[in-house]
RODO-2510 file (C-alpha; in nm, 4 decimals, decimal comma):
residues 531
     n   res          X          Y          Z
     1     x    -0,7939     0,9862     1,8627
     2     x    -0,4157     0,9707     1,8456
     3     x    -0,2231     1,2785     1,7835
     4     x     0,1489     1,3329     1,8136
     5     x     0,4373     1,5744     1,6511
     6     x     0,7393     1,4136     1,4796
     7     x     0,9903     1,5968     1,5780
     8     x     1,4181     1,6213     1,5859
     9     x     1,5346     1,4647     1,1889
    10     x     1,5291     1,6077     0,8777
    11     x     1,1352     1,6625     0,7322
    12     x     1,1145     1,6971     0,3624
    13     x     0,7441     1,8475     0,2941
    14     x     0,7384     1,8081    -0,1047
    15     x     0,5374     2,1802    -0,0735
    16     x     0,7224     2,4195    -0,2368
    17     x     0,5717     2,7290    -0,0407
    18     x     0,7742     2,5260     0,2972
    19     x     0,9834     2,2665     0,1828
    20     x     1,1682     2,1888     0,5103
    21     x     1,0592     2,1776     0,8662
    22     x     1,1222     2,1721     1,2019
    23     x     0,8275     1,9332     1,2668
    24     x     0,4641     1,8537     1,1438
    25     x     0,1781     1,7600     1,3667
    26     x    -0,0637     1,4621     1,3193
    27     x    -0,4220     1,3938     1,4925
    28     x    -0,6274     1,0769     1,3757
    29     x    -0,5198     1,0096     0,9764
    30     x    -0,4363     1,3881     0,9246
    31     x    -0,1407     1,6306     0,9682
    32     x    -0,3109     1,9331     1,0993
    33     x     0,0249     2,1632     1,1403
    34     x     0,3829     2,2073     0,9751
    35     x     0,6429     2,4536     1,1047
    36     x     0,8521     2,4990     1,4114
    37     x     0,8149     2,2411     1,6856
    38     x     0,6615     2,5362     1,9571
    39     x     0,4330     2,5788     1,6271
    40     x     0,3188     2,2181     1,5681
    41     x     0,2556     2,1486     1,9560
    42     x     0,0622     2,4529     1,9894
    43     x    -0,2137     2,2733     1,7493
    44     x    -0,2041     1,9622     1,9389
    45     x    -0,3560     1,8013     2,2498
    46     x    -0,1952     1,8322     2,5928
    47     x    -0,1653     1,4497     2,5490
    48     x    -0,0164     1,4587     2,2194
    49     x     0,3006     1,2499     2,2219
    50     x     0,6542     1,2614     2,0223
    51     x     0,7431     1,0693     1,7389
    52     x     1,1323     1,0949     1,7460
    53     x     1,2795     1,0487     1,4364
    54     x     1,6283     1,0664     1,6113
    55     x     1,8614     1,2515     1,3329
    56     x     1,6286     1,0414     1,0355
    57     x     1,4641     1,1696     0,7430
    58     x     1,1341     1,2144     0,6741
    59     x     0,8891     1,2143     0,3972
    60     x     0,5691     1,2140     0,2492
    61     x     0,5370     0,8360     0,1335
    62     x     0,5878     0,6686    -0,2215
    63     x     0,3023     0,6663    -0,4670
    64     x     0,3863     0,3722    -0,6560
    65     x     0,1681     0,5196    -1,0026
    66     x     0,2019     0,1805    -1,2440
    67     x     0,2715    -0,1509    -1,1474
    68     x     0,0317    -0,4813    -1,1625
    69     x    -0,0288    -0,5596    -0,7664
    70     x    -0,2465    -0,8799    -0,7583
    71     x     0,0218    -1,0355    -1,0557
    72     x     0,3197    -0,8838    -0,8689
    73     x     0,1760    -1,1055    -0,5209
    74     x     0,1103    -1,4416    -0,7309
    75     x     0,4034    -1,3878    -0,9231
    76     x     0,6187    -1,4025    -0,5807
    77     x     0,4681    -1,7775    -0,5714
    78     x     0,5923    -1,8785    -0,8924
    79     x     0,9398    -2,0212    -1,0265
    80     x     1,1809    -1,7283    -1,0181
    81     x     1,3540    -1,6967    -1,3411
    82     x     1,4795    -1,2956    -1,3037
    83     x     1,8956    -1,2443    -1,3644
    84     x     2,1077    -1,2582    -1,1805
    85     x     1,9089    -1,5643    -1,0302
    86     x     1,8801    -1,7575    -1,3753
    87     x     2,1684    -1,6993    -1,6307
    88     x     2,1482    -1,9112    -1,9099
    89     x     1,8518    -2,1827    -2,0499
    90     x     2,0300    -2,4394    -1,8468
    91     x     1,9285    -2,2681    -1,5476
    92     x     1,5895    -2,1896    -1,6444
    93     x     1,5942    -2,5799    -1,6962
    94     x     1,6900    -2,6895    -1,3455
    95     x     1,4703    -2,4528    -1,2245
    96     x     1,1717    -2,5760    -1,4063
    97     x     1,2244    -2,9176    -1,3307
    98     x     1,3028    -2,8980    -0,9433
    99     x     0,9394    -2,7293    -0,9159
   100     x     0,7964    -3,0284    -1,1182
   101     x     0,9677    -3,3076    -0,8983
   102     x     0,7613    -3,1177    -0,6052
   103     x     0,4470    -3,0718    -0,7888
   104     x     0,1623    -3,3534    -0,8929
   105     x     0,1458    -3,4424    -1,2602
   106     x    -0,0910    -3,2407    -1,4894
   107     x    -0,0551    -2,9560    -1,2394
   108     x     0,0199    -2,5739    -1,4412
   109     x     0,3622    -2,4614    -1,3328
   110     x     0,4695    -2,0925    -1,3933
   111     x     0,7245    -1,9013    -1,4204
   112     x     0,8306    -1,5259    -1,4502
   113     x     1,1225    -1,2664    -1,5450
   114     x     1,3690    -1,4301    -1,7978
   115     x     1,5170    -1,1875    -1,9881
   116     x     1,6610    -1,3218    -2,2970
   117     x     1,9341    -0,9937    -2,3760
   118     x     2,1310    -1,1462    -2,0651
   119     x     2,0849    -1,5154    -2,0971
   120     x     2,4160    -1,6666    -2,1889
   121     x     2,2783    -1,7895    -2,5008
   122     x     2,0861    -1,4837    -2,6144
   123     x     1,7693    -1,6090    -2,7278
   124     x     1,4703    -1,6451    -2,5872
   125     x     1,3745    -2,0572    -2,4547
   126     x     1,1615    -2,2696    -2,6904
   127     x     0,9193    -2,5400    -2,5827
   128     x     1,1594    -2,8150    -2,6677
   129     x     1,3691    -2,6376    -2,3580
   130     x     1,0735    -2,6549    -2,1770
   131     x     0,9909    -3,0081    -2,2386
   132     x     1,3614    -3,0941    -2,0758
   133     x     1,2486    -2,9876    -1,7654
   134     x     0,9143    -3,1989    -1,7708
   135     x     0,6445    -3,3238    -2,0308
   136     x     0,3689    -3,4465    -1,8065
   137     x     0,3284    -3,0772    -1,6788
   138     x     0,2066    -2,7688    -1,8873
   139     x     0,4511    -2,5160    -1,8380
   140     x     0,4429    -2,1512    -1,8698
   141     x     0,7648    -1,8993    -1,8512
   142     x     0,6347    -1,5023    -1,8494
   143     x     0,8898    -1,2552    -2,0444
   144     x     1,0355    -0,9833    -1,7797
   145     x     0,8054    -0,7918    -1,9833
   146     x     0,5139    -0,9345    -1,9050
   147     x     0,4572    -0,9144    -2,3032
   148     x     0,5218    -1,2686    -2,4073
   149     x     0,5779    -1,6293    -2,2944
   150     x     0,6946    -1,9603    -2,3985
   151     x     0,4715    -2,2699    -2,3288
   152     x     0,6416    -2,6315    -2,3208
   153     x     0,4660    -2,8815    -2,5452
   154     x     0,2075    -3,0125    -2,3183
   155     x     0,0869    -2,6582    -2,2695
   156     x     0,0740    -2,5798    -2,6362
   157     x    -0,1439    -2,9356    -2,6845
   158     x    -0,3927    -2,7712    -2,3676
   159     x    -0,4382    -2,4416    -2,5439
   160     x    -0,5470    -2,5926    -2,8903
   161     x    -0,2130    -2,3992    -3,0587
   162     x    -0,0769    -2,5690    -3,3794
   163     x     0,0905    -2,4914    -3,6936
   164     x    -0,2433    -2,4491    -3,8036
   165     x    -0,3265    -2,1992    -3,5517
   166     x    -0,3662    -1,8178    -3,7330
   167     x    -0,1987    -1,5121    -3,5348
   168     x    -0,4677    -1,3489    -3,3558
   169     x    -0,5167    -0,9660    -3,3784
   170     x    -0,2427    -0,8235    -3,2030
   171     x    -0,0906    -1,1114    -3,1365
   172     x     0,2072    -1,3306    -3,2758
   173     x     0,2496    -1,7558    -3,2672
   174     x     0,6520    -1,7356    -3,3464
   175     x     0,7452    -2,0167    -3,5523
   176     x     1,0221    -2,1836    -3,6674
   177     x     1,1609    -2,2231    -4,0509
   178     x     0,9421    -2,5229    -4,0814
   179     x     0,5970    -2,3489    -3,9381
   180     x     0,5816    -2,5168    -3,6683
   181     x     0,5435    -2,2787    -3,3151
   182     x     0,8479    -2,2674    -3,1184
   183     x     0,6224    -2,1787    -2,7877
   184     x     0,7086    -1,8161    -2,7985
   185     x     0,3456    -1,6271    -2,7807
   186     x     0,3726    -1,2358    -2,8172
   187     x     0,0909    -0,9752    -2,7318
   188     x    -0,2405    -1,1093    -2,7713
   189     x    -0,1133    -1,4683    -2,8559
   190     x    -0,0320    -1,5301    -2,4852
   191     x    -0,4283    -1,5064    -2,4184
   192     x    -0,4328    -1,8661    -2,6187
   193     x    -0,2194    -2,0204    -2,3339
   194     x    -0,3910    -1,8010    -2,0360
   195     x    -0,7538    -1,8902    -2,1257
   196     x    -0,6499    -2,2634    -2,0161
   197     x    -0,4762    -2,2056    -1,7351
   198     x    -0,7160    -2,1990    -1,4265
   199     x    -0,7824    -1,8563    -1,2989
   200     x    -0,6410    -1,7449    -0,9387
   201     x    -0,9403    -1,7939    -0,6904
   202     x    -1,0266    -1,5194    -0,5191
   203     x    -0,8854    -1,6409    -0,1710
   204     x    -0,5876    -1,5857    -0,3893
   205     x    -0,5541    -1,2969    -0,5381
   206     x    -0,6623    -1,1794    -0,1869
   207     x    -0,3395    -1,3334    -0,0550
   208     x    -0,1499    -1,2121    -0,3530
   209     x    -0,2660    -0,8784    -0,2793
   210     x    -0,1551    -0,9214     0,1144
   211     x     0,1946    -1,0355    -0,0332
   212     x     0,2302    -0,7431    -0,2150
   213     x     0,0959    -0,5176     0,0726
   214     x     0,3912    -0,6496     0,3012
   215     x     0,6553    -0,5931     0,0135
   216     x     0,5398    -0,2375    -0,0817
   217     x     0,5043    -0,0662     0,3094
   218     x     0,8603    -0,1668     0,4018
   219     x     0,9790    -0,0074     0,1001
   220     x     0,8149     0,3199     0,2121
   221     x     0,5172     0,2956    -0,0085
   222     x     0,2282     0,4499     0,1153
   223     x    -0,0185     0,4389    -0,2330
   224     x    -0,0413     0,2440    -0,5626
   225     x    -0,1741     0,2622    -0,8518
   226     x    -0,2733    -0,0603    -1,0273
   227     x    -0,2170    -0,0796    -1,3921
   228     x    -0,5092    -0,2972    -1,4906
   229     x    -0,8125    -0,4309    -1,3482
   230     x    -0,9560    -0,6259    -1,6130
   231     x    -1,1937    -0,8662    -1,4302
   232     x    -1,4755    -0,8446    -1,1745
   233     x    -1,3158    -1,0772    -0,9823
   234     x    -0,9748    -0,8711    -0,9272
   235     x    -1,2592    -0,5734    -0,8133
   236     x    -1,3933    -0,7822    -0,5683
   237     x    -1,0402    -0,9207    -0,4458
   238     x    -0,9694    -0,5384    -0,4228
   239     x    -1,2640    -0,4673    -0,1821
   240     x    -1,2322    -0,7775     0,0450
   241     x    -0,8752    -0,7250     0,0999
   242     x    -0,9579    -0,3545     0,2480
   243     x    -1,2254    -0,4429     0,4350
   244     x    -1,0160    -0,7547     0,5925
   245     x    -0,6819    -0,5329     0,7079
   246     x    -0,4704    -0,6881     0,3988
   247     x    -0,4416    -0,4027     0,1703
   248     x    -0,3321    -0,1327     0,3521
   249     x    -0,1926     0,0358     0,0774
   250     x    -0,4345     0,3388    -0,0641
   251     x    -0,4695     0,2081    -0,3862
   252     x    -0,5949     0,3650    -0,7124
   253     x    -0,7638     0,0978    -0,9724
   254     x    -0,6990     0,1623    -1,3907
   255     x    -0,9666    -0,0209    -1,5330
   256     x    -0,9465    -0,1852    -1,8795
   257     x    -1,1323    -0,0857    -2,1013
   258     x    -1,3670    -0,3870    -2,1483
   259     x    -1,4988    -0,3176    -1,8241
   260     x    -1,5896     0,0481    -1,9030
   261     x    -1,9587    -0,0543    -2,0283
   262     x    -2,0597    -0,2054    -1,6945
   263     x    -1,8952     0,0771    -1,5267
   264     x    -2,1303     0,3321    -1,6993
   265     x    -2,3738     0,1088    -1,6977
   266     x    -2,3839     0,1595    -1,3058
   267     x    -2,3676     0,5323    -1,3366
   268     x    -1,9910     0,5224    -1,2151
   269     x    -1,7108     0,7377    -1,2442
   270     x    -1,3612     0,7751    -1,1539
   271     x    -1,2988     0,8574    -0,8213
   272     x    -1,5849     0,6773    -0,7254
   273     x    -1,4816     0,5092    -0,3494
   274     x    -1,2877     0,6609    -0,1011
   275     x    -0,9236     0,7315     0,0339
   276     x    -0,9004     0,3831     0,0921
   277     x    -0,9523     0,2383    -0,2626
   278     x    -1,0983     0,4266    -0,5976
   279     x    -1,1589     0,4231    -0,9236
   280     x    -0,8822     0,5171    -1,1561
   281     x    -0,8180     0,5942    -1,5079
   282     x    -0,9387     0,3924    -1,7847
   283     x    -0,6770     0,1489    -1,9166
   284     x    -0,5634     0,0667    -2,3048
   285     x    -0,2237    -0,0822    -2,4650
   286     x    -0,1042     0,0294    -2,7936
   287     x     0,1792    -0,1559    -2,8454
   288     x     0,3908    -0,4030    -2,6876
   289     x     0,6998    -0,4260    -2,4883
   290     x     1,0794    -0,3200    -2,5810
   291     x     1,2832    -0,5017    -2,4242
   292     x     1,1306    -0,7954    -2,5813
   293     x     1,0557    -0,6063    -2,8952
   294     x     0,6991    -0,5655    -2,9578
   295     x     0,6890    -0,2153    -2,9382
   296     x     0,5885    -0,0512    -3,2352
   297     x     0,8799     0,1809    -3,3215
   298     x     0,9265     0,3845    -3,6920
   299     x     1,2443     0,2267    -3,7423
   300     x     1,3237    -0,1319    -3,7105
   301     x     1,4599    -0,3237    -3,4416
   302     x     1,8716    -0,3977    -3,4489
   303     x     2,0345    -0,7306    -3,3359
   304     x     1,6746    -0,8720    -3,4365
   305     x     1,6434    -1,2469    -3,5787
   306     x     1,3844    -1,0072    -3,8693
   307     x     1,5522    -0,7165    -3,9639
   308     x     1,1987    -0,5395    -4,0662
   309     x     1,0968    -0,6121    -3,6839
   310     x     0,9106    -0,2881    -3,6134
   311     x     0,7085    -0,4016    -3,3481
   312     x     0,3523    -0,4969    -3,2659
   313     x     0,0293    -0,2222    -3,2738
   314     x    -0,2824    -0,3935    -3,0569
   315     x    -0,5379    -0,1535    -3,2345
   316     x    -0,5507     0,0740    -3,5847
   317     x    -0,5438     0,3874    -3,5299
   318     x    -0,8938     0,3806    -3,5951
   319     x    -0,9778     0,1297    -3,3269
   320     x    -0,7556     0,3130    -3,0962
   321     x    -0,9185     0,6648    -3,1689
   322     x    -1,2570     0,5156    -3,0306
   323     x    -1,1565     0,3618    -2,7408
   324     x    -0,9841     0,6863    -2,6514
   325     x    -1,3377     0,8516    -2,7232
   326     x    -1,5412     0,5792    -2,5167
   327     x    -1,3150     0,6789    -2,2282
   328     x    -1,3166     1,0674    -2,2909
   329     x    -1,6429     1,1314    -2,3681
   330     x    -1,7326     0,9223    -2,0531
   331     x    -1,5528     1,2075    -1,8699
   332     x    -1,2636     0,9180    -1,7953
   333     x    -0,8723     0,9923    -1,7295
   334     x    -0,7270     0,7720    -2,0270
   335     x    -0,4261     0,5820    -1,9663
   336     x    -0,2162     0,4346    -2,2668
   337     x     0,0508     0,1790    -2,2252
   338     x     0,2611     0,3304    -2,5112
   339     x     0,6134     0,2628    -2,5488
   340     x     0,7679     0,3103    -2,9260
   341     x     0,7942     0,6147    -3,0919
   342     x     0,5218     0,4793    -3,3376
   343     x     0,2565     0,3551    -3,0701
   344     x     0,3368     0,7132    -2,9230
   345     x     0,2653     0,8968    -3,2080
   346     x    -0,0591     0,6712    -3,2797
   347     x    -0,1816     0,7719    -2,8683
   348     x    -0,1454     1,1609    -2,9087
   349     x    -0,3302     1,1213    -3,2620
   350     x    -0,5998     0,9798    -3,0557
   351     x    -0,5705     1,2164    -2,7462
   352     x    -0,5921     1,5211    -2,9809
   353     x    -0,8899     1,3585    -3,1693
   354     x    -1,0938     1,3090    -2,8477
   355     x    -1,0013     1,6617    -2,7230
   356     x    -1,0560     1,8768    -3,0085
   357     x    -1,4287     1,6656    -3,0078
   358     x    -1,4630     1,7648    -2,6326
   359     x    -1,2689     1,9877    -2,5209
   360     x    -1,1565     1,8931    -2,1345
   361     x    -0,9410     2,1547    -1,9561
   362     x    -0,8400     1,9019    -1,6702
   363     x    -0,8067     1,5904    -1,8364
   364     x    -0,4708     1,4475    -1,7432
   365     x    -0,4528     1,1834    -1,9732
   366     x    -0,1594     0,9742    -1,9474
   367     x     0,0972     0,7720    -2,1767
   368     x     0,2342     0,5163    -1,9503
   369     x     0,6045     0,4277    -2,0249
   370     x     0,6312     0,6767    -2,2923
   371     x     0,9724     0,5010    -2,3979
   372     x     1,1341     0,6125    -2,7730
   373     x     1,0696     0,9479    -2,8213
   374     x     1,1441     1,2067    -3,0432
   375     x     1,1508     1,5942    -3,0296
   376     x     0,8214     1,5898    -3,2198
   377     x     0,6807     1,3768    -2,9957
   378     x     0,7957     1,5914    -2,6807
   379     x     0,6655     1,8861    -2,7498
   380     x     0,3151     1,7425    -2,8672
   381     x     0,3180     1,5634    -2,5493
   382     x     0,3561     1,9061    -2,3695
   383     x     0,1029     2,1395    -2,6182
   384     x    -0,1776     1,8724    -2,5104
   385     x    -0,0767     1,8889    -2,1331
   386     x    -0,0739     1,4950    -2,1354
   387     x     0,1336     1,3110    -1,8140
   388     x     0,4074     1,0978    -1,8758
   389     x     0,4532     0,8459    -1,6290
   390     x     0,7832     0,6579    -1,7099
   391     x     1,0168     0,3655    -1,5210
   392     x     1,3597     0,4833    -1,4733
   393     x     1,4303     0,1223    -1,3193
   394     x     1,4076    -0,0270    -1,6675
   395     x     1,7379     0,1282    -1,7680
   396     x     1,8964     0,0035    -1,4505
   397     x     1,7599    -0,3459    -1,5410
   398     x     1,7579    -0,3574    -1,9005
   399     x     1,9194    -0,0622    -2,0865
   400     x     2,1811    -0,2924    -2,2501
   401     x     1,9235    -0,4424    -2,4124
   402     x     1,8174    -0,1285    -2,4642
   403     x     2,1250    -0,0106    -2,6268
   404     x     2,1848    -0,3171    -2,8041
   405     x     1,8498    -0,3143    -3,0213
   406     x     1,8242     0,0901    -3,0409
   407     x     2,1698     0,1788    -3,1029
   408     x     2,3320     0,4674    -2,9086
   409     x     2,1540     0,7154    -3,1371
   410     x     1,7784     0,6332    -3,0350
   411     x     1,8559     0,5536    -2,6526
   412     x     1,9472     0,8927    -2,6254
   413     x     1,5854     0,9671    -2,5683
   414     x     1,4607     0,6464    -2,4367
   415     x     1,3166     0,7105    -2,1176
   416     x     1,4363     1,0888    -2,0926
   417     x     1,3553     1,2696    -1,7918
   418     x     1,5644     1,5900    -1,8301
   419     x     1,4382     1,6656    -2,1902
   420     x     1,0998     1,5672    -2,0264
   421     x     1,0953     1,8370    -1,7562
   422     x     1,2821     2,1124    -1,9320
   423     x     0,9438     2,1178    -2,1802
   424     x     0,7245     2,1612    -1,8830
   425     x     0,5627     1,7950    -1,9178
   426     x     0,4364     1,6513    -1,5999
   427     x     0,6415     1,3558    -1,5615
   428     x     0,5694     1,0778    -1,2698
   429     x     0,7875     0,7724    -1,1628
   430     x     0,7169     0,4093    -1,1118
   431     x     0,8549     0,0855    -1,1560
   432     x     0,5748    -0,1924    -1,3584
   433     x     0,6610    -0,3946    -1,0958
   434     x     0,6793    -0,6981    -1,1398
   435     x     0,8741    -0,6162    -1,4526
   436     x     1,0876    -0,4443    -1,2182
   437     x     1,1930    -0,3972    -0,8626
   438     x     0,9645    -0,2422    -0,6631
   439     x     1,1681    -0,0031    -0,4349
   440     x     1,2054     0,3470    -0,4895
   441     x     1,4644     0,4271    -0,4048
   442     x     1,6075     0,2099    -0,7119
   443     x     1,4011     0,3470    -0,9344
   444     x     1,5153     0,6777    -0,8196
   445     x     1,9054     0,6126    -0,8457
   446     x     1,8553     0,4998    -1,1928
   447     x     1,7107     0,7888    -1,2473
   448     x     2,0329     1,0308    -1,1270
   449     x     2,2613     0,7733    -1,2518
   450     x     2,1574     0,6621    -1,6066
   451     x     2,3776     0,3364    -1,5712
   452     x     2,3140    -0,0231    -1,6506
   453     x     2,3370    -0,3358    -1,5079
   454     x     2,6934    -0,3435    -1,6899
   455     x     2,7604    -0,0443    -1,5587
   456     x     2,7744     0,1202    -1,9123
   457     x     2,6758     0,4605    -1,9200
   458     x     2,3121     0,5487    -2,0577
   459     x     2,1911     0,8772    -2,1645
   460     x     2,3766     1,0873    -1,9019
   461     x     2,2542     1,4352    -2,0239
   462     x     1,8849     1,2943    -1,8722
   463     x     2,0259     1,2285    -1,5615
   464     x     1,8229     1,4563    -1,2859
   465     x     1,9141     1,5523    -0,9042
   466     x     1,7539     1,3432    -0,6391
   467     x     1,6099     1,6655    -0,5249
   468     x     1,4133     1,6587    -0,8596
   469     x     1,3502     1,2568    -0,8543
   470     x     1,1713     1,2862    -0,5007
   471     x     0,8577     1,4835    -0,5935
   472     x     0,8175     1,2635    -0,8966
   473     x     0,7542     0,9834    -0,6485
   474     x     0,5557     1,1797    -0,4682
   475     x     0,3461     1,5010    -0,5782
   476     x     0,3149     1,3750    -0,9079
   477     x     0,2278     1,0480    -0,8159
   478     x    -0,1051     1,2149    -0,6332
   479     x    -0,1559     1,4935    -0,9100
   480     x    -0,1976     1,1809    -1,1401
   481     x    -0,5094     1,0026    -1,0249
   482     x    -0,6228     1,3570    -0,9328
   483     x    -0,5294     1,3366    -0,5648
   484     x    -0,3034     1,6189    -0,5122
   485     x    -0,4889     1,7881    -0,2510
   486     x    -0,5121     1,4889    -0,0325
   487     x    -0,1554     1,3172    -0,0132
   488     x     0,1961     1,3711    -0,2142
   489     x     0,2996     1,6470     0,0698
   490     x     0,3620     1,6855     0,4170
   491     x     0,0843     2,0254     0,4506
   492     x    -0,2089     2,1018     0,6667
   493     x    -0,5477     1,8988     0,5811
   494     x    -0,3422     1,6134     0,4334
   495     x    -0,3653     1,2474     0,4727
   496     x    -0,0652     1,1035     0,7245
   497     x     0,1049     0,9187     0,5088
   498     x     0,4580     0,9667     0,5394
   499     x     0,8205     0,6700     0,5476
   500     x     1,1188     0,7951     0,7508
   501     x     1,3978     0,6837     0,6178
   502     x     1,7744     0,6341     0,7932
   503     x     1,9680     0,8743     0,5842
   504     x     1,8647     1,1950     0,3849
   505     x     1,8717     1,0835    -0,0078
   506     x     2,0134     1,3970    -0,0929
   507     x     2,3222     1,4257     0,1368
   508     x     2,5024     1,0866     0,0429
   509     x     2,6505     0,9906    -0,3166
   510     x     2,4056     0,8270    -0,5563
   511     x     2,5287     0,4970    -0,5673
   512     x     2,4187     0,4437    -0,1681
   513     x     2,0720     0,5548    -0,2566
   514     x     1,9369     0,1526    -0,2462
   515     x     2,1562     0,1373     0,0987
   516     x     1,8852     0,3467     0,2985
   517     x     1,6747     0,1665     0,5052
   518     x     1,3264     0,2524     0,5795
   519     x     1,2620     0,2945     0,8880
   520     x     0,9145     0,3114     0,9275
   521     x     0,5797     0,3638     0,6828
   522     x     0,2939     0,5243     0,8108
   523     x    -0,0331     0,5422     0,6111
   524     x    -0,3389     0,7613     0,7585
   525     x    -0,0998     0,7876     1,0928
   526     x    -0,0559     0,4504     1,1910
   527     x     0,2325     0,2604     1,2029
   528     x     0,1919    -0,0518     0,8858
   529     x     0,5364    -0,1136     0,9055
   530     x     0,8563    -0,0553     1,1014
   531     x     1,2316    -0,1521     1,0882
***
């Protein structure tokens, strides 16, 4: 069994009874000693090597707590339309149509990240911009979101969609002045498109999941958290891709709530599994996106082709309240993709529902995103001890669109994180990838910087330290799929899992932070990836 001491950098522990050390000790997957290096090789083997970090910085790795890992891998596959790569519908154009001169007619062709706040033409494509690109292929475009799409003409014709076609529950078909679709699908509408589009294998998704693997270590991610399991098939992908040496990554499954039934129907729980891979949290959505302005918010959208947009609810509050209980009663962690102030207020309704029911002393729920909020909100969200687990990258990426269709006012607590901490709420960081970049250390210099991709100036009275950032992305990142005692710090009895990086994130100015490199990942105290 290997064992060694890293030794001679900087080690940042994340425990707050020892937060710095000399050195920690490691046999087989587990630190068994932290302290001074005469303390750590005491513990260890007379064959115990050194790991020499050489002046570097250590830490315990990333715990990536929301992002969508099999979509993020296939996504990496598909026509890139993310700014500053695509910048107006022209591009999105070429783009489309280069991949169609290389692909056989009748073949799907998709596409993923426009964002239409920075297009040039500020508007989002329509299927007659598709259909410039190519008409003898169905074509697909994904929202940066991930909570809408536009489908070219030929795809519209495959799905069945006409100006016929009814909305769907929690879903809009955007049309034009005549009634006739544009090829803009919103919330549940984009399932009329997906249903026809043939599903990933699951050779696949197991490659997806190897992409993402590769992507995640050498950014000094260590665990994940996937935001949505909502087939058997993505389970299975899951397993095979441990027990083949692709997923490396620990990885913590949220499973939608359709598949709850079969999961009770087993007699299985979360946690069920092992280090490895688990089950997570149960998985809803309440509302939709903002930055493409689905969320449901209590005051309506600005800069908005309808000025009484307020956004999109996928259940009543009703429907919403039982699926919360389902989950609770069940003895589940509830996750809620929540991001207006309205879809917010609609989750803690059905949080406190479910808990005055059943009372659960531990229960953790979460509100993922948690985006417009309001004092109210805040300090509801801290009586009922529920976690928030927010993006700062999304203001990096998109606050101007933020700003644009909130208004200076409502940004102001958009994403907080000081406001956040100050009332005691356990708050964790993550990106959504792929609606965002997946490194860290972006996500955490948006967080101390509060700037855009103008450079315009956010909510700077949220700003935190990096000091404070770094536990967000770690600790809290455990402590949210219950895993606290196992990984998130550098202590005794904990799993190795640890990503030295070059420089110490706290000693150089914040707009270096994405300039670190990692140097090396380590999960269970192997080596998965190294500079």
């Amino acid at each position: 069994m290997d064992a060694y001491a890293v030794v001679n950098g900087t080690i940042l522990t994340m425990d707050p009874e020892q937060p710095e050390v000399e050195a920690f000790g490691v046999i087989g997957e587990q630190i068994v000693a932290v302290g001074s290096v005469a303390e750590v090789e005491a513990v260890l083997p007379r064959t115990a090597r050194r790991l020499d970090l050489a002046g570097a910085t250590c830490l315990p790795g990333f715990n990536e707590a929301h992002n969508h890992m099999i979509n993020f891998g296939m996504v990496l596959g598909q026509v890139n339309c993310r700014y500053p790569h695509v910048r107006s519908l022209e591009d999105i154009v070429a783009r489309f149509a280069q991949r169609a001169s290389q692909t056989a007619p009748g073949s799907w062709i998709r596409g993923r990240g426009y964002d239409d706040n920075v297009l040039a033409e500020h508007r989002h494509p329509t299927r007659w911009d598709l259909d410039q690109a190519s008409t003898s292929h169905p074509l697909v475009l994904v929202h940066s979101s991930g909570h809408m799409l536009v489908a070219n003409s030929l795809a519209l014709q495959l799905a069945g969609i006409t100006r016929e076609t009814p909305d769907p529950p929690g879903g809009h078909i955007v049309r034009d002045e005549s009634g006739e679709p544009t090829g803009l699908l919103q919330e549940n509408a984009m399932e009329l498109v997906e249903r026809v589009i043939p599903a990933p294998t699951l050779e696949e998704m197991i490659e997806a999941l190897g992409r993402c693997n590769n992507a995640y270590v050498a950014a000094g991610i260590t665990s994940s958290q996937d935001a949505g399991s909502d087939h058997p098939l993505q389970v299975e992908a899951y397993q095979r891709a441990v027990e083949r040496g692709v997923l490396q990554l620990r990885t913590s499954m949220m499973i939608r709530h359709q598949l709850l039934p079969h999961l009770l129907g087993l007699g299985i729980k979360q946690g069920f599994g092992n280090d490895r891979l688990r089950i997570g949290p149960v998985k809803l959505f309440a509302d939709g996106s903002l930055i493409g302005r689905t969320a449901a918010v209590s005051r309506p959208f600005l800069n908005d082709s309808q000025s009484d947009n307020y956004g999109i609810t996928i259940w009543t509050q009703e429907e919403l309240d039982e699926l919360v209980w389902q989950a609770h009663s069940a003895g589940f962690q509830v996750a809620t993709h929540a991001i207006g102030d309205r879809a917010i207020e609609m989750v803690l309704n059905a949080y406190e529902r479910a808990l005055t029911r059943l009372p659960r002393a531990d229960h953790r729920h979460r509100i993922e995103h948690c985006g417009i909020l309001r004092p109210d909100l805040i300090e509801r969200i801290a009586r009922f001890g529920i976690l928030v687990v927010s993006q700062p990258i999304f203001i990096a990426e998109y606050g101007d669109g933020f700003i644009r269709h909130l208004g200076l006012e409502r940004i102001q607590l958009t994403y907080p994180f000081r406001s956040l901490l100050d009332a005691g709420i356990r708050l964790v960081f993550s990106t959504d990838c792929p609606v965002s970049s997946y490194e860290p250390l972006r996500c955490i210099q948006a967080a101390v910087l509060e700037r855009t991709a103008s450079g315009r100036s956010y909510a700077l009275e949220e700003a935190i330290r990096v000091e404070e950032a770094l536990p967000l992305y770690t600790v809290n990142g455990a402590y949210a799929t219950f895993e606290e005692r196992r990984k998130g710090m550098l202590r005794p009895g904990m799993l190795a899992d640890f990503v030295i990086l070059e420089q110490d994130p706290r000693r150089i100015e914040p707009e270096q932070l994405t300039q670190i490199r990692v140097l090396r990942t380590v999960i269970g105290g192997q080596t998965v990836y190294e500079a």
